[in-house]
C-alpha positions as CSV (number, residue, x, y, z in Angstrom):
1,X,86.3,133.7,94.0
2,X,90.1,132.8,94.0
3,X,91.1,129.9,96.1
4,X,93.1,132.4,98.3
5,X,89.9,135.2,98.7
6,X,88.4,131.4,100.1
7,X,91.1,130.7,102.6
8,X,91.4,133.8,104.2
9,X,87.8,134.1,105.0
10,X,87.9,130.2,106.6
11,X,88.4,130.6,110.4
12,X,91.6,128.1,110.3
13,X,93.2,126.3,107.1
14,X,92.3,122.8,105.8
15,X,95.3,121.3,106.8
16,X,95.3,123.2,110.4
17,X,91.8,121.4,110.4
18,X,93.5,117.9,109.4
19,X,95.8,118.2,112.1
20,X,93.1,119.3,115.1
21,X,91.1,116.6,113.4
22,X,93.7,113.7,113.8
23,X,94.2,114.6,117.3
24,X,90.6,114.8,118.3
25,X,91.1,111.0,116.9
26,X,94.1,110.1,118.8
27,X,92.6,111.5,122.2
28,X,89.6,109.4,121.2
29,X,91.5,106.2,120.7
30,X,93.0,106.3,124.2
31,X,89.9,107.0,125.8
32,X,88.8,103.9,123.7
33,X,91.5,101.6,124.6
34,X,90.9,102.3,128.0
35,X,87.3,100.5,128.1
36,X,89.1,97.6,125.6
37,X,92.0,96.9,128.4
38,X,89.1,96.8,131.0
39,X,86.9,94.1,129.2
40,X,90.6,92.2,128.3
41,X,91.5,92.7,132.0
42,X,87.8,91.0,133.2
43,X,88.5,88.4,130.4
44,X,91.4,87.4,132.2
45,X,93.0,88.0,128.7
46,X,96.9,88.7,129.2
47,X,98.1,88.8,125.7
48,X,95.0,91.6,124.8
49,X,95.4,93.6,127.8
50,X,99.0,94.0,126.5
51,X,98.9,94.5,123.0
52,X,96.3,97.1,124.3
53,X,97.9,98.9,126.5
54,X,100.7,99.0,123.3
55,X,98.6,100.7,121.3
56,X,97.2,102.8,123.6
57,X,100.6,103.9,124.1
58,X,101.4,104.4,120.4
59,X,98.2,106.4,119.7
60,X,99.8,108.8,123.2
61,X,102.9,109.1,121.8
62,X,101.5,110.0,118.4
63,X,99.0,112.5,119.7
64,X,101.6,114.4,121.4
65,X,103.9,114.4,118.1
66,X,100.9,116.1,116.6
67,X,100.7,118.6,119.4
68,X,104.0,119.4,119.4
69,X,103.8,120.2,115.7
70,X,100.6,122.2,115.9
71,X,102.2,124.4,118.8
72,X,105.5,124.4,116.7
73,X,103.7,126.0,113.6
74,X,101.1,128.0,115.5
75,X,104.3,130.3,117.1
76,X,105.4,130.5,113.4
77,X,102.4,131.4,112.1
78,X,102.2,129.0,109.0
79,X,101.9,125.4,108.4
């Protein structure tokens, strides 16, 4: 079977997979980081609750970068 005869019959393709999956990661990751700024925040840990909340914030804006780009090529119809 040809490599295309293979991607057509997959539901969605291997890098439309990459993508969901990297999300799915990032939405993950803030979840995460909310339980780490809660145990920083009981530590009474300033610096961590803030380098935290960075991350969490990078990991947001990130995820939303990815979004964008999936909606982006969806309306296109190609990666």
């Amino acid at each position: 079977m040809t490599t295309a005869n293979r991607n057509s019959q997959q539901p969605i393709s291997n890098l439309e997979y990459d993508f969901i999956t990297v999300l799915q990661s990032k939405a993950e990751a803030v979840r995460a980081y909310d339980k780490y700024i809660e145990d920083a925040q009981a530590a009474n840990s300033k610096p961590c609750v803030d380098l935290f909340q960075k991350l969490r914030q990078s990991d947001i804006e990130q995820a939303q970068e990815i979004r964008n780009h999936l909606q982006e090529v969806m309306q296109k119809g190609s990666m």
